[in-house]
C-alpha positions in Angstrom: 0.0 0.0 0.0 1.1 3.5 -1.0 0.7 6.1 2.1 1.3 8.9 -0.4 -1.7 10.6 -1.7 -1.6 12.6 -4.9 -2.1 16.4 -4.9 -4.9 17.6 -6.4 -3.3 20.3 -8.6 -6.6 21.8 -10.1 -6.7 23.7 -6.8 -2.7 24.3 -6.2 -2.0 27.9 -7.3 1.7 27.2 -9.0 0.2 24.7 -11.1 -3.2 27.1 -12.1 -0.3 30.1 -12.7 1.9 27.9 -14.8 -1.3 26.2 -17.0 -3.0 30.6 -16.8 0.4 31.0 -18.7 0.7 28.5 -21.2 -3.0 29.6 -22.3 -2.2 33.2 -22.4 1.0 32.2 -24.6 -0.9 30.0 -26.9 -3.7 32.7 -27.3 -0.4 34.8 -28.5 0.8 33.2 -30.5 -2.4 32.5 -32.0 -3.7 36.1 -32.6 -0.3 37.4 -34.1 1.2 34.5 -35.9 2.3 36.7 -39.0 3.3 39.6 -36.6 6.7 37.6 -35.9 7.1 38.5 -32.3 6.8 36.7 -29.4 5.7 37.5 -25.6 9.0 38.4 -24.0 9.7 40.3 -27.6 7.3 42.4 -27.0 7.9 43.2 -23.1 11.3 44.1 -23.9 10.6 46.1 -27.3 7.6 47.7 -25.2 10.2 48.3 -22.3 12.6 49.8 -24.4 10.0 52.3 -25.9 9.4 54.0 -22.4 13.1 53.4 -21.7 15.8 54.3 -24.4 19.2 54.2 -23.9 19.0 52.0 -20.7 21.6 48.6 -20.5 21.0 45.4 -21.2 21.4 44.1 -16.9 18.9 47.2 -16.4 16.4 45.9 -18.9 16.9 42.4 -18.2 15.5 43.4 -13.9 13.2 45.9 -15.9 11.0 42.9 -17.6 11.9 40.3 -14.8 14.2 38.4 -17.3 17.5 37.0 -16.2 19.9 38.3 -18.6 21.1 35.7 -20.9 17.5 35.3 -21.8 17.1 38.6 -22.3 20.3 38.6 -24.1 19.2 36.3 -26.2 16.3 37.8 -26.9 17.8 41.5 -27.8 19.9 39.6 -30.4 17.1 38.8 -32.5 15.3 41.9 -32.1 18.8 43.4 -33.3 18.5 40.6 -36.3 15.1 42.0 -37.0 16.6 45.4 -37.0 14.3 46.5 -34.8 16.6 47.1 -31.4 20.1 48.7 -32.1 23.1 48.5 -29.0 25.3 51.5 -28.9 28.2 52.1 -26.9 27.9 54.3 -23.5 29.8 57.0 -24.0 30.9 57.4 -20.4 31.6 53.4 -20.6 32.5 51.7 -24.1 32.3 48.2 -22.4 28.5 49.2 -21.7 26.0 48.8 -24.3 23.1 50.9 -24.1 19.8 49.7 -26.4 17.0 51.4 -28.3 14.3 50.4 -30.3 14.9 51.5 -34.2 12.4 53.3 -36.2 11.1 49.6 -37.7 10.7 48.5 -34.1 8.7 51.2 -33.8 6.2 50.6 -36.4 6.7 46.8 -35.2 5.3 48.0 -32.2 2.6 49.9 -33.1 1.3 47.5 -35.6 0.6 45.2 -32.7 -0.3 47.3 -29.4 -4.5 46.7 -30.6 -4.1 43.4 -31.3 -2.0 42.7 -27.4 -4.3 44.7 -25.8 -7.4 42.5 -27.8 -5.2 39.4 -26.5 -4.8 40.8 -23.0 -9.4 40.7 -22.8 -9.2 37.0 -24.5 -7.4 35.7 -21.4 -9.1 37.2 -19.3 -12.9 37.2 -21.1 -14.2 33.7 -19.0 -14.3 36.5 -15.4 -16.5 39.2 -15.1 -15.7 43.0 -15.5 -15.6 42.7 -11.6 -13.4 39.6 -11.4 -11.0 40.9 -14.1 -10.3 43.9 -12.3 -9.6 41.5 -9.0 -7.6 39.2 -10.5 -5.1 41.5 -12.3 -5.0 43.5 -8.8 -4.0 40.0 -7.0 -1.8 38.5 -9.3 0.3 42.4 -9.1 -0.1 42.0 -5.3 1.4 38.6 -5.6 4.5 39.6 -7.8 4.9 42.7 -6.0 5.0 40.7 -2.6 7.3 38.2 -4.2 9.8 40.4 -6.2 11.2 41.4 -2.1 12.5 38.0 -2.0 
């Protein structure tokens, strides 16, 4: 006999966040399949847009990326022409980014169609529970970004 009892993940809220983002991924990818970008794309071309000229490590913490992902993921926005490093002037070992002109109109091209993505997700809760959820699940990375 097994003592052990399985865990009923349907109510575990690790396994609800992880399955609440493979859904919101696949609803990406599936609303801008010939847009070419992808969901950490698009945080750091987004974050670049309100933050020009900031460093890669900066940007990385920025979007909550550790920063050979987000390394990774500048090099083929670079390859796409859409992000460009320059040097710091004050540092020439320091690389500094900013979105390009065609990032840019990337960009804007797809802003309706995330925010359209961002009310999928979220369209089985009311206009009540929507509002509540987003405000917990901030709480909850807020309350965990501490640690």
């Amino acid at each position: 006999m097994n003592p052990v009892k399985s865990i009923d993940l349907q109510a575990t809220p690790g396994h609800l966040i992880r399955r609440a983002q493979q859904i919101a991924v696949s609803i990406f990818a599936e609303q801008l399949t010939d847009a070419d970008i992808t969901p950490v794309q698009f945080a750091i071309l987004n974050a670049l847009l309100d933050s020009p000229g900031i460093d890669q490590v900066s940007l990385a913490k920025r979007v909550a990326f550790d920063p050979a992902t987000s390394g990774s993921v500048i090099g083929r926005l670079e390859a796409k022409a859409w992000v460009e490093r320059k040097a710091d002037p004050n540092d020439r070992r320091r690389k500094l980014l900013v979105v390009t002109a065609a990032g840019v109109q990337a960009l804007g091209q797809v802003q309706k169609d995330v925010a359209r993505i961002q009310e999928k997700i979220l369209s089985p809760l009311t206009p009540q529970e929507q509002s509540q959820f987003v405000h917990l699940l901030s709480r909850l990375v807020q309350g965990h970004q501490a640690d």
